[in-house]
C-alpha positions in Angstrom: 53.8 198.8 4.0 50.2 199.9 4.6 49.1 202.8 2.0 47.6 206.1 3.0 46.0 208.7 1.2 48.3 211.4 -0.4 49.0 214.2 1.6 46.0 216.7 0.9 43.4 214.4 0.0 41.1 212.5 2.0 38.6 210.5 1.9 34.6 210.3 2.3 33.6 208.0 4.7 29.8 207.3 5.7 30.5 208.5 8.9 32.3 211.8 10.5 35.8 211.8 10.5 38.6 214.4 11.0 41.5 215.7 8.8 44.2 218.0 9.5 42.3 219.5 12.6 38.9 219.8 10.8 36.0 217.7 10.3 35.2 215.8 7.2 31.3 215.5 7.0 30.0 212.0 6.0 29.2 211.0 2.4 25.4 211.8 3.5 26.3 215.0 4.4 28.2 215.7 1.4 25.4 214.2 -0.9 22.6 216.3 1.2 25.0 219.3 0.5 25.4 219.0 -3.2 21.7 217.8 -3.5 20.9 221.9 -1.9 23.4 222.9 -4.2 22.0 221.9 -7.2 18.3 222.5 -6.5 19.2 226.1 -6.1 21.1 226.6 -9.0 18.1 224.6 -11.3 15.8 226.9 -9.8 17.8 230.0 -11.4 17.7 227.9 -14.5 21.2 226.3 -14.8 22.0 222.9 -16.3 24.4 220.8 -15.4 28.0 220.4 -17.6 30.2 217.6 -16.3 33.9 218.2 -18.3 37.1 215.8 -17.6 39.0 215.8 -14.8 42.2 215.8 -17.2 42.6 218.9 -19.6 45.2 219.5 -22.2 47.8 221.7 -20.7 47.7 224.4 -23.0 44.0 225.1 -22.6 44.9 225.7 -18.5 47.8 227.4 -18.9 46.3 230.1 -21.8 43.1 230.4 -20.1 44.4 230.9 -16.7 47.5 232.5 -17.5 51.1 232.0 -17.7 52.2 234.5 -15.1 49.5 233.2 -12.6 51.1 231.3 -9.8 48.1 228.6 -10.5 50.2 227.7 -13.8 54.0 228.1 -12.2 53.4 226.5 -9.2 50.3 224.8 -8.8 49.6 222.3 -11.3 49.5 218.8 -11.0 51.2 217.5 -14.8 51.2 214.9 -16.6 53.0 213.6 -19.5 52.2 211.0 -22.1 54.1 210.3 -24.8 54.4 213.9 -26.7 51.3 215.5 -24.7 51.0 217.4 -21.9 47.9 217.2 -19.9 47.2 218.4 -16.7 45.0 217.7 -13.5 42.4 220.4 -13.7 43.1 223.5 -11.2 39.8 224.9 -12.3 36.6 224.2 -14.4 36.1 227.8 -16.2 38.5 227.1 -18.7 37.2 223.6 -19.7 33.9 225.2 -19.6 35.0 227.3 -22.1 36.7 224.5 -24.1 33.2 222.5 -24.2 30.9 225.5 -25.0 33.2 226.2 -28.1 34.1 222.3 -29.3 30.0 221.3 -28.9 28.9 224.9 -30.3 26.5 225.6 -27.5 25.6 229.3 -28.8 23.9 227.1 -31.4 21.6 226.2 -28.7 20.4 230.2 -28.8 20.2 232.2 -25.8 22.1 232.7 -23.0 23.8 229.5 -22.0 23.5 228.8 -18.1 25.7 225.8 -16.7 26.8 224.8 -13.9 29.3 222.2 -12.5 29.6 219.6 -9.4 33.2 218.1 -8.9 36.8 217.9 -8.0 40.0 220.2 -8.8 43.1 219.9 -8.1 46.3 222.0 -7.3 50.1 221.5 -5.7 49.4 223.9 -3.2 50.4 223.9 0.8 47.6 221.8 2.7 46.2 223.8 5.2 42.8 224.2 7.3 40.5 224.6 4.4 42.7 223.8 1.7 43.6 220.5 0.2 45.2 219.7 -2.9 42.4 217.4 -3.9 39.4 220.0 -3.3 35.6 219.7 -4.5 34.2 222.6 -6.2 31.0 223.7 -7.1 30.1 227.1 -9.3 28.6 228.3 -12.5 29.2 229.8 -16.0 26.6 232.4 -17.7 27.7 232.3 -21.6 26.6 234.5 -24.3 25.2 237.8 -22.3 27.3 240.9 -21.8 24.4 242.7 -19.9 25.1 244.0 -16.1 21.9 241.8 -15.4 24.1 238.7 -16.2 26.8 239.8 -13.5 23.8 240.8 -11.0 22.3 237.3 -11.7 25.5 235.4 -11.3 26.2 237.0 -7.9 22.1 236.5 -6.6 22.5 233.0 -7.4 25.6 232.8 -5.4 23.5 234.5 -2.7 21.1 232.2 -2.4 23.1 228.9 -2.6 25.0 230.7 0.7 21.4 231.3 2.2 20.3 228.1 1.4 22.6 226.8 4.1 21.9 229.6 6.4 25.2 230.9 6.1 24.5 235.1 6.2 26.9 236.3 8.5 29.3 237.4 5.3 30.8 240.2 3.2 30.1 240.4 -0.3 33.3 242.2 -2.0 33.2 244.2 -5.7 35.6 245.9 -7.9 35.8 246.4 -11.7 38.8 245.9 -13.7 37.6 247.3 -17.0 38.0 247.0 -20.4 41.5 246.5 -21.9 42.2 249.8 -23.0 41.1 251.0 -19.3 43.2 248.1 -17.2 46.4 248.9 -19.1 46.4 252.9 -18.2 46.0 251.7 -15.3 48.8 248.8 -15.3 51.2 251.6 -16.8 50.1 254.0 -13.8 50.7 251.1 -11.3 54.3 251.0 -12.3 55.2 254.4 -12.5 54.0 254.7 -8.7 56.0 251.4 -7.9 58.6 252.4 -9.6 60.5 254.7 -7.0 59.8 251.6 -4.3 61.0 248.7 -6.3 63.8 247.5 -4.6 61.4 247.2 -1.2 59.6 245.2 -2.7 59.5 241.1 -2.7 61.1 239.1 -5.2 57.7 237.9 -6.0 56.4 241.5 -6.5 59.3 242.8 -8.1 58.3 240.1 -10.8 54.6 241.3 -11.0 55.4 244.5 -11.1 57.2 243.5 -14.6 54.3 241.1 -15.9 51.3 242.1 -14.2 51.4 244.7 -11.8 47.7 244.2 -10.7 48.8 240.9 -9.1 50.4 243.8 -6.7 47.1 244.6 -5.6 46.5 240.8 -4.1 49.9 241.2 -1.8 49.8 239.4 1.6 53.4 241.6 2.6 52.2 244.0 5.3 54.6 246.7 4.3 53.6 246.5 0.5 50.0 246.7 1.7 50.8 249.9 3.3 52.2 250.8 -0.3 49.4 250.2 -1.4 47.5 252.9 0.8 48.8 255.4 -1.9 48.5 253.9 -5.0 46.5 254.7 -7.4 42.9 253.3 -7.8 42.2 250.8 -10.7 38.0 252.3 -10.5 39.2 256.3 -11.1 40.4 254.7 -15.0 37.3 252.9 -15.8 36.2 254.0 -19.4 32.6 255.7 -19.6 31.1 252.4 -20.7 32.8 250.2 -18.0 32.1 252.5 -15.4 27.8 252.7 -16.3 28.0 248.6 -16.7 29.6 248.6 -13.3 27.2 251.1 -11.6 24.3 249.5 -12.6 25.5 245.5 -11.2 25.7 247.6 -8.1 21.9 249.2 -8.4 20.3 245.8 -9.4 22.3 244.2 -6.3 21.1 247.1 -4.3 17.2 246.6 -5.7 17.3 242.6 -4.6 18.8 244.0 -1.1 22.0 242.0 -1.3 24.6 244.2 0.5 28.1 244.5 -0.6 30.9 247.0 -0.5 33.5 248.3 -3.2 36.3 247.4 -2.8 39.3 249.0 -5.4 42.1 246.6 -4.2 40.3 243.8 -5.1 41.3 241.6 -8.0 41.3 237.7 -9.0 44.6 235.5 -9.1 43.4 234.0 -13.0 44.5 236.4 -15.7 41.2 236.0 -17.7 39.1 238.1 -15.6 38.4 241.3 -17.6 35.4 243.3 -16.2 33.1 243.0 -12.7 34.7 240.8 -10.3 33.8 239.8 -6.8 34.3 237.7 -3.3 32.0 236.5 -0.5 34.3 235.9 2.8 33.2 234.8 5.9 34.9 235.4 9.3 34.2 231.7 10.4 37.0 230.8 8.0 40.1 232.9 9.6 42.9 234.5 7.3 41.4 232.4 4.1 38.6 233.9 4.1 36.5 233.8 1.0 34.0 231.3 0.2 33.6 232.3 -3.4 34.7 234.5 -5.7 34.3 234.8 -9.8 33.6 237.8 -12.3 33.6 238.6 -15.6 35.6 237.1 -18.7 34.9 238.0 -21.8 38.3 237.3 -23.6 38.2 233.6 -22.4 36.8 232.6 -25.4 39.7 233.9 -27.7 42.1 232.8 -25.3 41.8 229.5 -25.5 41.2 229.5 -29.6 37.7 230.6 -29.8 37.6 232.8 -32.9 34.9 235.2 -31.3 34.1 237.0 -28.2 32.2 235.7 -25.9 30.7 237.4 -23.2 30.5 235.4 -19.8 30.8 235.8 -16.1 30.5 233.0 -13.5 31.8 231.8 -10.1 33.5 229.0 -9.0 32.6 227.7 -4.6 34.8 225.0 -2.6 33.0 222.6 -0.7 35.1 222.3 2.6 35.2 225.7 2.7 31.4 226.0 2.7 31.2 222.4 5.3 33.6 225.0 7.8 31.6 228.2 8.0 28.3 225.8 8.1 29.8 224.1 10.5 27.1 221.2 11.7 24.2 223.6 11.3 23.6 222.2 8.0 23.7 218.6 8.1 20.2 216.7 8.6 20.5 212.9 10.5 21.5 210.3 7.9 18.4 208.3 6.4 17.5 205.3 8.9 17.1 201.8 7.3 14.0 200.6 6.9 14.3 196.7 7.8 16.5 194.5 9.2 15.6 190.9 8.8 16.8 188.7 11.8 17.1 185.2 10.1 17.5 182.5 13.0 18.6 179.0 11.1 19.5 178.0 7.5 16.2 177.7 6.6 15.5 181.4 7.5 18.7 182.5 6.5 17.8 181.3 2.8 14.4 182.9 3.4 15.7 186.3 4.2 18.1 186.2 1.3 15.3 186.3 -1.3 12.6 187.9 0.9 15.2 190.8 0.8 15.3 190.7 -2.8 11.1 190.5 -3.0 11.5 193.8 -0.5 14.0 195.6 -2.3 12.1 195.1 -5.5 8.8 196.7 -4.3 10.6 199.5 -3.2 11.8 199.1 0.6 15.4 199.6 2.1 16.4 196.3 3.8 19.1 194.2 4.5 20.4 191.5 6.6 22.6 189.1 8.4 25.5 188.1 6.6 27.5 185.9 9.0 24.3 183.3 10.5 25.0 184.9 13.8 22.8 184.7 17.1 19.6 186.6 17.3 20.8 188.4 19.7 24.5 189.7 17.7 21.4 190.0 14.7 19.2 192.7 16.7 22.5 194.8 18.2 23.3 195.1 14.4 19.8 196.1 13.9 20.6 198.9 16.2 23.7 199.5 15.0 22.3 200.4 11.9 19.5 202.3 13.0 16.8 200.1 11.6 13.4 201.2 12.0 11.5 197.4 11.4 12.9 193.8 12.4 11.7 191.0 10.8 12.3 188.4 12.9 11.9 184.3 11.3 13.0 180.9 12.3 11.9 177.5 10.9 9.2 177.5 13.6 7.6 181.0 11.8 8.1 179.8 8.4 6.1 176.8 9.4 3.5 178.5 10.9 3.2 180.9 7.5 3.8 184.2 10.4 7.2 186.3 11.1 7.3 189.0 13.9 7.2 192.2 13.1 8.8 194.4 15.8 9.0 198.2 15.8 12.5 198.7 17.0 11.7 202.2 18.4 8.6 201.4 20.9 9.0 197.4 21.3 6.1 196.6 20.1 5.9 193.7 17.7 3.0 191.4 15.8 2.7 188.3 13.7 2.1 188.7 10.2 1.7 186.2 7.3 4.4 186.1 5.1 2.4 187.1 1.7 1.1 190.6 3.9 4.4 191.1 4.8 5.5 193.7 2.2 2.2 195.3 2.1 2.1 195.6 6.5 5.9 197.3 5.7 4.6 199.6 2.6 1.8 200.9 5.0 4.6 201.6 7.5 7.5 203.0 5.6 8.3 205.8 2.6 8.9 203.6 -0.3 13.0 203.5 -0.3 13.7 204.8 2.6 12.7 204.7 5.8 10.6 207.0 8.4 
């Protein structure tokens, strides 16, 4: 049998390909795309934390929460010997798990990190979702300032800009403090109550262990429920409420719009303050593009024995590839020299004038196979060369290869020690024009 990729995964190719009716960009376009990525979020000052893609169990299932359906449904397990482990659904929580295990707050300040890299879940593969998904995002440790949550969502802003990706809806809601949230849980299901046995046999279950999952219902007639009930932002506590109002004034100073949006909540139980989504219509019913909030019980939650206050947002790749579309992707980098080696002799030549090349800092290669020259230049064109070097045993004798520029034709001798100097004069070092 011939072996495929599992079902919701695919791979990176360095060309275009497609994938369950969407494009999947090139490896040049997902390189050019993380490269953007990550010079916006060094520009707002975060560093870069790379955690394994395997996580003990426990951490994933504490941090995001029993109840979610992440942890019932969605995981990808494994088992070895007595330990559980699981392929990571999510990065905040092994964020979390490094920042206490290396003692980053020892670093002082507020800790800024961010993260390039995949996740995984046993989820339904649809347009925009895989079960093998890329994720980028950050975590701001150590600050429980309404700056923090301002600056997490700006920076978010401006990765989306950086693509020229505008046409979006930036989404807020505060779930308050804990005292707050459960007033408001117990209100949720005395209102419920009376309609319980309408209700799913999914939200008849979260109704009983987390009745603000009720909020998040896709059921068209629990959404009109929902029209009714009662509103989590009218039992903020004074203090939740002034931290809330002024993310929205700072967001309002730097001209980022956004609307409030009370039904909104997050489908990870450690979310505990400010939370917020950026959709996009280009992506249909899944709409959102990002989303990520405020956690500061995280910390304790997976064993920490302080609080620590941290918000952050976590960004899928495809999804950001489909409401780009091919607006975003520059033309791969050309090669810089192609040597056409006609003969043994030249074919020996080429092998270690390559190397020379290489070494002072050009992009070449060459025939593998001693094909003709004329197979040598289609592959030349093939791979978009910008310079052919062109030598048989009657140019080596002569101390002279051709030099032809493959976009205008035009070609001229040149000795064989000026060659890398007539090519640096011609070409960036490394790439080419």
């Amino acid at each position: 049998m011939m072996f495929q990729t599992v079902r919701g995964t695919f791979d990176v190719l360095p060309f275009f390909q497609g994938s369950m009716d969407e494009v999947i960009p090139s490896s040049h376009a997902w390189n050019y795309a993380e490269n953007v990525v990550r010079g916006v979020l060094e520009r707002f000052g975060f560093e870069e934390i790379r955690t394994p893609i395997i996580e003990p169990l426990g951490l994933v299932a504490r941090g995001v929460g029993q109840t979610t359906d992440i942890v019932q449904k969605e995981m990808f397990v494994v088992k070895r010997e007595d330990e559980d482990y699981v392929l990571r659904p999510e990065v905040t929580a092994p964020v979390m798990r490094a920042y206490l295990e290396h003692a980053l707050h020892q670093r002082g300040g507020t800790q800024r990190l961010y993260y390039i890299g995949p996740c995984f879940r046993a989820e339904r593969p649809q347009k925009g979702r895989f079960r093998q998904f890329h994720q980028f995002g950050i975590e701001l440790l150590g600050s429980g300032a309404p700056a923090s949550d301002a600056e997490a969502i700006a920076c978010l802003r401006a990765v989306y800009d950086a693509f020229g990706i505008t046409d979006t809806r930036l989404r807020l809601n505060a779930l308050g403090s804990g005292e707050s949230r459960e007033r408001y849980r117990d209100a949720l299901r005395a209102y419920f109550a009376p309609h319980r046995e309408t209700l799913s046999a999914t939200s008849q279950q979260r109704l009983h262990q987390n009745p603000l999952r009720l909020l998040d219902t896709k059921d068209e007639r629990e959404r009109a429920l929902l029209a009714g009930a009662p509103r989590l932002t009218d039992f903020l506590g004074e203090e939740d409420r002034a931290h809330f109002d002024t993310v929205q004034a700072l967001l309002t100073d730097l001209g980022i719009p956004f609307v409030v949006d009370p039904l909104l909540v997050r489908g990870i139980d450690y979310y505990t303050g400010v939370v917020f989504e950026l959709e996009s219509d280009e992506l249909g019913a899944q709409s959102a593009l990002a989303a990520g909030g405020r956690y500061d019980g995280l910390a304790e939650m997976v064993g920490g024995k302080t609080t620590v206050p941290a918000v952050g947002w976590a960004a899928g790749f495809e999804r950001l590839f489909l409401a780009a579309e091919a607006t975003i992707y520059p033309p791969p980098p050309r090669l810089g020299i192609f040597i056409v080696a006609l003969g043994d002799d030249a074919q020996r030549w080429a092998f270690a004038e390559a190397q020379r090349l290489r070494a002072a800092g050009l992009a070449v290669t060459f025939d593998l196979q001693g094909r003709s020259m004329k197979a040598q230049m289609k592959e030349a064109d093939r791979q978009k060369a910008r310079f052919a070097v062109i030598a048989g045993s009657n140019e080596l004798a002569s101390g002279e290869v051709l030099l032809r520029d493959l976009d205008t034709s035009e070609q001229q001798a040149v000795s064989l020690g000026g060659l890398a100097d007539a090519l640096r004069a011609r070409l960036p070092l490394g790439v080419a024009g």
